[in-house]
N, C-alpha and C positions, 0 to 999 in steps of 0.2 A: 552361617553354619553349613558347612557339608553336610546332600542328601548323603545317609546312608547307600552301601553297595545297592542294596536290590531295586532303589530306585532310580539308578545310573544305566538299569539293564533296558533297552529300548524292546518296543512290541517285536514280534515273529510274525513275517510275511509267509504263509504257506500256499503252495501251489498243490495241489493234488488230482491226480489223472485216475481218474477211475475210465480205466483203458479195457477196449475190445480185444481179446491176444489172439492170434493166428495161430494153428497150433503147431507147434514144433516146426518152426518156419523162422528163424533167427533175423534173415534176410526182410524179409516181409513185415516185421513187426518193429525194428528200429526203423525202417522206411516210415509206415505209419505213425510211431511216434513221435521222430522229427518233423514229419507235418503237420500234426496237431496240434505241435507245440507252439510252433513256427507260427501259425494262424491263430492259436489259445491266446497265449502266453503275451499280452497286451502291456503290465506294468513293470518295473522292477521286482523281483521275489527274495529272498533268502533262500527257500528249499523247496526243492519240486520231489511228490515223494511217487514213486510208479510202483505196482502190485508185486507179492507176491510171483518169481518165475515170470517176468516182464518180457521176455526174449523168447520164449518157448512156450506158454503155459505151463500149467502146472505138472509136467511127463515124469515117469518111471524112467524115462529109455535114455539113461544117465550117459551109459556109454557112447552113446549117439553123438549127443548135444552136448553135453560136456564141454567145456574150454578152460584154458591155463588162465593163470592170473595175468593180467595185463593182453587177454586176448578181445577180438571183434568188439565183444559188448563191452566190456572197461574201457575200451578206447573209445567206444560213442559216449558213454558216460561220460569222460576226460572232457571230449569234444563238447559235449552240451553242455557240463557245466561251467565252462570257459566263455562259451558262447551266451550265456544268461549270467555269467559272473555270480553264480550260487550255488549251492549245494546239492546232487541230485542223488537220490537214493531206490536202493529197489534191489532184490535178490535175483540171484542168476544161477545156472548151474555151474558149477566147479569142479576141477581136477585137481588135487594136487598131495603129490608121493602115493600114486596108486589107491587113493579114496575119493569120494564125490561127497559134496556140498552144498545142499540151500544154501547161499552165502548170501548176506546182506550186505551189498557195497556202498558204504556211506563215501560220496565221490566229493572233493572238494574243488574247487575251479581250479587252481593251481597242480591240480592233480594229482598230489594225494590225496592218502586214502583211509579209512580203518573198514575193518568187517565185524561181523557178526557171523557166526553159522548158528544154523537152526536148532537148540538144545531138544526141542520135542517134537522128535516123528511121527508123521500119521501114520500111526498102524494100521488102520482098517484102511488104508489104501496104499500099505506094502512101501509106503515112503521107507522106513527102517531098514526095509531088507537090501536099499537101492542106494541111502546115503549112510553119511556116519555124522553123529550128533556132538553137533559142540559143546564144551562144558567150561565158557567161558560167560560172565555176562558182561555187556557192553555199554556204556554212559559216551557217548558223543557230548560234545561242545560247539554250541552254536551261539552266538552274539551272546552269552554270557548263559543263556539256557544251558542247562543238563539235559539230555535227551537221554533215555532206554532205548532200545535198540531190541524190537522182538518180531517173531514172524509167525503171523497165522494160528497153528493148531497151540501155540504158547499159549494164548490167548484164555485157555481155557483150565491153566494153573497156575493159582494165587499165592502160592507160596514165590514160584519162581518169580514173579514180576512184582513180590512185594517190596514195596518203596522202603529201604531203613533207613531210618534216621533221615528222611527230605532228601533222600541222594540224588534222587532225578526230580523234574520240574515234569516233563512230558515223558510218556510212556506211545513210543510210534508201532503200530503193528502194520506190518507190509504181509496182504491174506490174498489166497485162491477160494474163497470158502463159500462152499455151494447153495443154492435157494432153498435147498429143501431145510438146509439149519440156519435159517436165518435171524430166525428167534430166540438161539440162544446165542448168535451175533449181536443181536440188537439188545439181549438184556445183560450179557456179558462185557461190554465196553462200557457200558455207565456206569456198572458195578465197580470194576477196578478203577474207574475215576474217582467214584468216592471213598473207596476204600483207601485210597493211595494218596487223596489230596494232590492230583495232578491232570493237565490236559492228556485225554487219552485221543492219538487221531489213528484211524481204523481204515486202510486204502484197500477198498478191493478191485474184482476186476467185473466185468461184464459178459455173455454170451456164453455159448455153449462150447465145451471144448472137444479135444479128439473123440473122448466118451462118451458125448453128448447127456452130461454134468452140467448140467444150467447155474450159472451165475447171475445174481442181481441186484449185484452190486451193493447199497446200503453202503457206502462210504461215511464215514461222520468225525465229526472232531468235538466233545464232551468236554464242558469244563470239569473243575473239581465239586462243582454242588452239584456235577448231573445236568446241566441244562445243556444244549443243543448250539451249536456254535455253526455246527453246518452238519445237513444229511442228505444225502441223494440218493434215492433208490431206483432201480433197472436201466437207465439209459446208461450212455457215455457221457465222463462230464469231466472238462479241466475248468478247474476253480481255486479263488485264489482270495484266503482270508486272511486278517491279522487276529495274534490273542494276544495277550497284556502280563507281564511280568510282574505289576504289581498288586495287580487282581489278586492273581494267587497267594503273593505274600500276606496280604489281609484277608483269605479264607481261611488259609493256615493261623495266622494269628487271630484271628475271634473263633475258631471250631481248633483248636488244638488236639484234637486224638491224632496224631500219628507220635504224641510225646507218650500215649499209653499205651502201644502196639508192643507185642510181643516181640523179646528179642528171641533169633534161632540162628544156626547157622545149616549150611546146605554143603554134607560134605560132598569131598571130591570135585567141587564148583572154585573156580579161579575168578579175580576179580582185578 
């Protein structure tokens, strides 16, 4: 007897750099990367996933740091995920037809690519008045995983990141998100894990930035019942777990509520 699909789909190797950023130093911060990696990054991975504005911090100064699609950083992207033969992910700032972008560039070794842009801007830190908000959402494909695609301040509405119908396996948030909310980090990412019956993993960044906005990290990756699969709080840390694809399938099948969840729809929203 053939297993069924979901048990043909092998575990997810994740690599995750809860990274120190330089701030608004493009140069300076793919240097550091590539060396942490270089000396990190010990086994084979699937997907290495870096913060939130990984090339700049988290900056306002759009028009500054800015760059076109396929510029400096997509090309180290290109470069390193070639070079690790996986997947590397992480948002960057973006130009393109006279608007800027939190973009989430999901890099594939081969060198393509898909994005994300950031659907919800942090107001109370004038992110909105600097970028323009996508109203797209995103499911990547990885060794047979469905992945969401979110960034940071999303983190914080459940509508937008609601799973329908099992449409993603994992929900990935790439954050800059400061110490002083760390608590509603830390009870916000298990939440949506169980609400959504999926791995939620949660990359932020470390240290203090231009504004001296302290980061501290709390990176984690939650299964679907809530338990803890990895968490790191205040240092720097490149780490590198696996989670199970059939796990999930038997959460899903013995706790079945996502077959009683509300249907809605989200106008204006593309899929």
């Amino acid at each position: 007897m053939e297993k069924p699909d979901y048990l043909n789909i092998s575990n997810l190797k994740i690599t995750v750099f809860q990274a120190y950023l330089f701030w608004e130093n493009i140069e300076k911060n793919l240097q550091n990367l590539s060396l942490r990696l270089s000396s990190g990054v010990k086994e084979k991975t699937d997907l290495i996933v870096l913060p939130e504005m990984f090339s700049t911090g988290f900056s306002m100064n759009a028009e500054a740091l800015a760059e076109e699609m396929g510029g400096r950083t997509m090309e180290w992207m290109k470069n390193t995920a070639q070079r690790y033969d996986c997947v590397v992910t992480g948002s960057i700032i973006i130009k393109e037809n006279d608007h800027y972008y939190n973009r989430l560039i999901w890099m594939l070794p081969e060198g393509n690519y898909q994005y994300y842009d950031k659907h919800h801007l942090f107001g109370m830190g004038e992110e909105n008045k600097h970028y323009t908000p996508g109203e797209k959402k995103v499911i990547v494909e990885l060794k047979g995983w469905k992945i969401r695609l979110s960034t940071c301040y999303d983190l914080r509405f459940p509508v937008w990141l609601r799973n329908k119908n099992a449409e993603y396996d994992i929900l990935l948030i790439v954050a800059s998100w400061p110490d002083k909310r760390t608590a509603h980090w830390k009870a916000l990412i298990p939440a949506r894990a169980i609400e959504n019956q999926s791995y939620v993993i949660g990359v932020n960044r470390v240290g203090h930035d231009g504004k001296e906005v302290y980061h501290s990290g709390h990176s984690m990756c939650i299964d679907p019942l809530g338990n803890t699969v990895y968490y790191k709080p205040e240092d720097e840390d490149l780490y590198t777990f696996s989670i199970g694809h059939e796990e999930l399938v038997k959460i899903r099948r013995n706790f079945p509520f996502l077959q009683d969840a509300d249907d809605f729809t989200l106008s204006g929203i593309t899929t």
